[in-house]
C-alpha positions in Angstrom: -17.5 10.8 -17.3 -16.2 7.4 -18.4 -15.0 7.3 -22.1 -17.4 5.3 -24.5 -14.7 3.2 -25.7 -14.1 2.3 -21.9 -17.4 1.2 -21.2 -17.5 -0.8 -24.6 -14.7 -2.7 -23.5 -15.8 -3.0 -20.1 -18.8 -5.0 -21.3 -16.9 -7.1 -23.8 -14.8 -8.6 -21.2 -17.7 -9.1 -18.4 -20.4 -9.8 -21.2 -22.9 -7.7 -19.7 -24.6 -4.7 -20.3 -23.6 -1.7 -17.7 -26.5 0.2 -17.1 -24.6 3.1 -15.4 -21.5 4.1 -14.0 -21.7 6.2 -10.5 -18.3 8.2 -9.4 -16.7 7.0 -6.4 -14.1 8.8 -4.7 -10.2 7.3 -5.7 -8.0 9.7 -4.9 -5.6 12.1 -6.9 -4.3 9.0 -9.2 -7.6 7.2 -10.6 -11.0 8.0 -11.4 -13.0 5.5 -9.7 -16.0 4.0 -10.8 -19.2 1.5 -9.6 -20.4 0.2 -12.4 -24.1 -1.5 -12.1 -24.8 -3.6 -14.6 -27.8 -6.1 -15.3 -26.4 -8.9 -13.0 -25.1 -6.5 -10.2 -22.2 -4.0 -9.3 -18.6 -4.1 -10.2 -15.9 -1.6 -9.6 -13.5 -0.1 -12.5 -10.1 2.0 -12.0 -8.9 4.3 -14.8 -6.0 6.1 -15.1 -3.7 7.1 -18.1 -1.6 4.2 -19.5 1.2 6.5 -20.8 1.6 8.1 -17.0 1.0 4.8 -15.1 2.1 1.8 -17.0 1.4 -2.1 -15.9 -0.1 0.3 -12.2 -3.1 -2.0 -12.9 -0.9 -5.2 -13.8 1.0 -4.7 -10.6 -2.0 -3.9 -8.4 -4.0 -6.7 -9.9 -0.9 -9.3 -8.7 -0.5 -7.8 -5.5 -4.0 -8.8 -4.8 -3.9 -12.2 -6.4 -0.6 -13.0 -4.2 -2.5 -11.5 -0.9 -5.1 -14.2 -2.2 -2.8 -16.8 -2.3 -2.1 -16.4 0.9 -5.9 -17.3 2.6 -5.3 -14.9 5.3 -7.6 -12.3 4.5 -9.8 -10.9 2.0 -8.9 -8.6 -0.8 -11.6 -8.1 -3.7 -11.3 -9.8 -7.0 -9.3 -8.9 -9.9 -11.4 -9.3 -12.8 -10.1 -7.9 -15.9 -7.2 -5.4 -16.8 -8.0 -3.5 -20.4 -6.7 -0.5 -21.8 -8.7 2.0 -24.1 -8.7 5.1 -25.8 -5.1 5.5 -24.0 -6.6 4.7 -20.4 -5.7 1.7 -18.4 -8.8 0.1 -16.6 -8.8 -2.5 -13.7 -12.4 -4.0 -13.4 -12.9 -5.6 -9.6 -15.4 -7.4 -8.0 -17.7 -4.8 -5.8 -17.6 -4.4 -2.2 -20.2 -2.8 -0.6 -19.0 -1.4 3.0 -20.7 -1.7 6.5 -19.6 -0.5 9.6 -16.2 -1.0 11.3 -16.6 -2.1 14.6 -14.2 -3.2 17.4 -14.9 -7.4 16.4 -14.4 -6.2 13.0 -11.1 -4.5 13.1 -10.2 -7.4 15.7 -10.1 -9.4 12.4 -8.5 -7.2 10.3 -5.4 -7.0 12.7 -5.7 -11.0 12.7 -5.7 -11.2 9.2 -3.0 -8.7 8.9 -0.5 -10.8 11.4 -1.5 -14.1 9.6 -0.3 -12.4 6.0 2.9 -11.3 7.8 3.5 -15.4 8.7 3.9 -15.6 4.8 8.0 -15.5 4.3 10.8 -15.9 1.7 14.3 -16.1 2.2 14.8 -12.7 0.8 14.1 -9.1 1.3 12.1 -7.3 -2.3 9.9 -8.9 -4.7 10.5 -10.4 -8.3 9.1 -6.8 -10.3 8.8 -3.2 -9.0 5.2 -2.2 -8.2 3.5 1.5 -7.2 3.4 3.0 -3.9 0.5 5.7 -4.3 1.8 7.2 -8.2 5.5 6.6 -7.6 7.8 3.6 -8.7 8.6 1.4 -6.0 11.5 -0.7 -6.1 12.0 -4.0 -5.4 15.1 -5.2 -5.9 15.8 -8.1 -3.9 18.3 -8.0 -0.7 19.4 -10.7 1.9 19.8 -7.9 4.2 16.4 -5.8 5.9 18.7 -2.6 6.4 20.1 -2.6 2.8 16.6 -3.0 1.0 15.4 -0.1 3.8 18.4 1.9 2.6 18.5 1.0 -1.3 15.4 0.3 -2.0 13.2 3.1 -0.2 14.9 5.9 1.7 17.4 6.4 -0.9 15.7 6.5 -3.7 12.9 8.9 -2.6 15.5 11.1 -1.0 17.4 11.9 -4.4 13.9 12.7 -5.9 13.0 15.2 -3.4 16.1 16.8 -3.0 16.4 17.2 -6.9 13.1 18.7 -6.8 13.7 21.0 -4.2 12.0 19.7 -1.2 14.8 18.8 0.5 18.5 19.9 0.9 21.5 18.5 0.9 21.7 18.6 4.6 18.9 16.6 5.1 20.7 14.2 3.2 23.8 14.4 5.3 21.0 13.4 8.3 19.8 10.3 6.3 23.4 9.1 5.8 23.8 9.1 9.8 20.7 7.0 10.1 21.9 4.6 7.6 25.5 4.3 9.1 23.0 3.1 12.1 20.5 1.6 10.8 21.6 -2.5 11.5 21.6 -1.7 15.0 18.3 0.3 15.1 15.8 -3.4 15.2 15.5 -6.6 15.9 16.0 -8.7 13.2 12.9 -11.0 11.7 12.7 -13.1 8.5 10.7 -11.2 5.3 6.9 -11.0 6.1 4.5 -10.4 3.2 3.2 -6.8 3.4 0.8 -5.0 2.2 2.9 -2.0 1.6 0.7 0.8 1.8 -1.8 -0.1 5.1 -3.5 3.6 5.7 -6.8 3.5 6.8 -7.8 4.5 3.3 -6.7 0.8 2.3 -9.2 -1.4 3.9 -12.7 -1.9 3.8 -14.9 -3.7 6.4 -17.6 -4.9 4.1 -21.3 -5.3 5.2 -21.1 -8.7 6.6 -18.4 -7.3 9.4 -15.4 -9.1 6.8 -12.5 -7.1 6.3 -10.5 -6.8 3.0 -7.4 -5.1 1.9 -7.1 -3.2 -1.3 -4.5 -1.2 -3.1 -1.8 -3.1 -2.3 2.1 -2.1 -2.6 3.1 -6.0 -2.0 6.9 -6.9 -0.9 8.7 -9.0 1.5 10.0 -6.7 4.2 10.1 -6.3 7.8 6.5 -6.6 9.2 7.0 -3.6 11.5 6.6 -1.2 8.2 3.1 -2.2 8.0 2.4 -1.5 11.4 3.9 1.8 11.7 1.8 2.8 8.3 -1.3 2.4 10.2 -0.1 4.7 13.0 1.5 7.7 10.8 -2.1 9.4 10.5 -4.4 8.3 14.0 -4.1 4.4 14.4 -6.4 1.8 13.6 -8.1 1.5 17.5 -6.8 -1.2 20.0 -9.0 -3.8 19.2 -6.8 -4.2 15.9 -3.5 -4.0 17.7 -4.5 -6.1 20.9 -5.6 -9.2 17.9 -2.8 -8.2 16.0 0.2 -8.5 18.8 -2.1 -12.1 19.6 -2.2 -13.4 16.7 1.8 -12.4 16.4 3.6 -10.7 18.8 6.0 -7.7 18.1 9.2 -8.3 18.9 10.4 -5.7 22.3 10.1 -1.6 21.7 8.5 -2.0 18.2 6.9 1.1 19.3 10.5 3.2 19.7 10.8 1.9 15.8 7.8 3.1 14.2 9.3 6.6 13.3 12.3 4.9 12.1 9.7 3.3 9.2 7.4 6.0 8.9 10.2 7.6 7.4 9.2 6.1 4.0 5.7 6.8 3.8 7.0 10.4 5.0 9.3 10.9 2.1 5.9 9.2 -0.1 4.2 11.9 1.3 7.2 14.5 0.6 7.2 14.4 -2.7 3.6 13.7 -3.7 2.4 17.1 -1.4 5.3 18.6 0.1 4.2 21.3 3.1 3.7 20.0 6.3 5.6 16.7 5.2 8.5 18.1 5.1 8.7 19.2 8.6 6.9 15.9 9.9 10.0 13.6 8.0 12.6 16.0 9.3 11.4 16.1 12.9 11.3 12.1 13.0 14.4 11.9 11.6 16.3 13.7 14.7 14.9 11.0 16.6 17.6 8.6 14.8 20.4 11.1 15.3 
């Protein structure tokens, strides 16, 4: 049940009266929320403020800079508030059709006309969230030093301090780094969405796809599409639009292990159990 105070504030900053709140499933981070109101539904995200700070702040840019972009729809950020020591982001409502092949066709061409969007460097300005962990950003001119510094690294001390891992695993990641120039083909810093599970896009009721829960930074575009094949693929009418729309550069596909290793370690130390085994397993292919 949503706090009073939330729902006060709620209809201060959208001047309208909510009528209800229904639960909607957000994971093991937020408590998710559609609230209808007297001139239609909007969705709120609440967490704890203390646990999470700026999550909301961050998400609410990533989506604004997807937005920017015009190459694909992500729902509207609409206010951020805090109360009764939650954080809240309100969003415009999407209510979700069917995915169908034309419809994930566009999803994969929106997807490769985001990853057209470069800088000259590797990062972003600010750190953001990938799931409920930090993720940082710190910018790099080089793809394989951000990969290293910026998420294996990281992510590796954490689980090894908490026990998940060893120090021999660690002795494996320090192989694959002393490799890891030579282990792709270079391309300039795409836009990506960060965290591109099948969890993290909707295909709305008029066959229009849109992103959400972003994890924004400029990285190598082949970490977006390895995301969506770590748990069953997103079907070939994505990945035939996608490689139309923008072609992967030759044996992407002897590469996506090689990323996956970051969600994997995500995955390590928010759940642990079969993770483990998964990360360690991809990471003899690199040996």
């Amino acid at each position: 049940m949503i706090h009073q105070e939330i729902i006060a504030s709620a209809e201060t900053v959208l001047s309208k009266k909510i009528i209800r709140a229904e639960p909607v499933h957000g994971g093991d981070i937020n408590q998710v929320y559609c609230l209808q109101t007297s001139s239609g539904p909007f969705l709120i995200k609440i967490n704890s403020a203390s646990r999470f700070p700026d999550m909301f702040n961050r998400e609410a840019e990533g989506l604004s800079t997807i937005a920017e972009t015009g190459a694909i729809n992500v729902p509207r950020a609409v206010a951020l508030g805090e109360a009764a020591g939650y954080s809240f982001l309100l969003m415009d409502w999407i209510e979700a059709g069917r995915e169908d092949n034309p419809a994930m066709a566009k999803l994969g061409e929106g997807l490769a006309k985001l990853h057209r969007n470069t800088m000259p460097l590797f990062g972003l300005g600010e750190d953001n969230y990938v799931g409920s962990l930090q993720q940082s950003n710190r910018i790099h001119g080089e793809w394989s030093d951000f990969y290293r510094a910026e998420r294996l690294q990281p992510l590796l001390k954490i689980a090894v301090d908490n026990g998940q891992l060893s120090r021999a695993d660690t002795l494996q990641f320090e192989r694959i780094y002393n490799n890891l120039p030579d282990l792709f083909e270079p391309e300039a810093p795409a836009l990506l969405h960060g965290d591109l599970w099948s969890g993290n896009f909707i295909i709305d009721k008029n066959k229009q796809p849109y992103l959400i829960d972003p994890a924004v930074y400029y990285g190598h575009r082949e970490m977006d599409i390895a995301m969506t094949m770590l748990f069953g693929g997103f079907g070939a009418a994505f990945y035939d639009a996608y490689q139309y729309h923008f072609p992967l550069a030759k044996g992407f596909e002897q590469r996506l292990k090689l990323w996956s290793l970051y969600p994997l370690l995500v995955h390590v130390n928010l759940f642990g159990g079969v993770y483990v085994q998964q990360l360690r397993s991809y990471v003899k292919s690199y040996l």
